[in-house]
C-alpha positions as CSV (number, residue, x, y, z in Angstrom):
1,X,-163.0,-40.0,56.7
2,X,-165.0,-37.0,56.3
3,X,-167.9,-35.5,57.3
4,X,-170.3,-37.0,55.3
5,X,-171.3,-39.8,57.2
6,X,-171.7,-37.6,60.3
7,X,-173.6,-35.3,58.5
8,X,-175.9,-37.9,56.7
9,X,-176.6,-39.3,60.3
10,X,-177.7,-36.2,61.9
11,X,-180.1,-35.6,58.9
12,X,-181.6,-38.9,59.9
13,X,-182.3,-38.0,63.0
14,X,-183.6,-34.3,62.5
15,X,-185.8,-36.0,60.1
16,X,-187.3,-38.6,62.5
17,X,-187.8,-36.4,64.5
18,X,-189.3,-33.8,62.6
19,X,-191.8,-36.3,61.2
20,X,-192.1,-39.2,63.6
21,X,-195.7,-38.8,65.7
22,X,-194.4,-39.0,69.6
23,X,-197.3,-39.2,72.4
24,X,-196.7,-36.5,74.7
25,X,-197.6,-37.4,78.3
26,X,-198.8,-34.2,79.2
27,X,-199.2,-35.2,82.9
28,X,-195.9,-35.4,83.5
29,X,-195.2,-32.3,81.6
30,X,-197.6,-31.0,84.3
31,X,-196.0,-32.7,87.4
32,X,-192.2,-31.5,86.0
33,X,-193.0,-27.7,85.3
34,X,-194.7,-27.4,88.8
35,X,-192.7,-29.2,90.7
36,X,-194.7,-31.9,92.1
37,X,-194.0,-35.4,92.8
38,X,-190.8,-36.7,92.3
39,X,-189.6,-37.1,88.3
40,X,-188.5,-40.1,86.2
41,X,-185.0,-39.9,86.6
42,X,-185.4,-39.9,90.9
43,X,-184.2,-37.1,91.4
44,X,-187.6,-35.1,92.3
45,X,-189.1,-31.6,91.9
46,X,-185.5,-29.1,91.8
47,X,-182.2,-30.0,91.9
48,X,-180.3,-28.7,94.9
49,X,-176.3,-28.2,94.5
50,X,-173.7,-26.6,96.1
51,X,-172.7,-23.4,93.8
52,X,-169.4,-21.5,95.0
53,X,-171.1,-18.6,93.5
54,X,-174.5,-18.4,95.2
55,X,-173.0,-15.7,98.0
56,X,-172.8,-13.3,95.1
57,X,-176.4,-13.4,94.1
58,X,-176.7,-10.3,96.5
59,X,-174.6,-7.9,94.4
60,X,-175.5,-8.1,91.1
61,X,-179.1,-7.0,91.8
């Protein structure tokens, strides 16, 4: 099969989305973009994570 019927399903969907009225919870907008209390997903304010690269930091600035 083509694309057609991948294409004709992601036109569905920018099209709900570009017209379906979502309630924004502005609160938790709030709470994320600070980082206050712990998120939906559990995993709280940042995420911490080992990165192999974070010794380098230093010498690119």
């Amino acid at each position: 099969m083509g694309r057609g019927r991948a294409k004709a399903k992601q036109t569905k969907v920018a099209r709900e989305l570009k017209y379906s009225s979502h309630e924004t919870d502005f609160e938790a907008l709030q709470r994320e973009l600070s980082g206050g209390e712990a998120s939906a997903n559990g995993r709280g304010g940042e995420e911490h994570h080992d990165d192999p690269y974070d010794d380098y930091d230093d010498y690119r600035r």
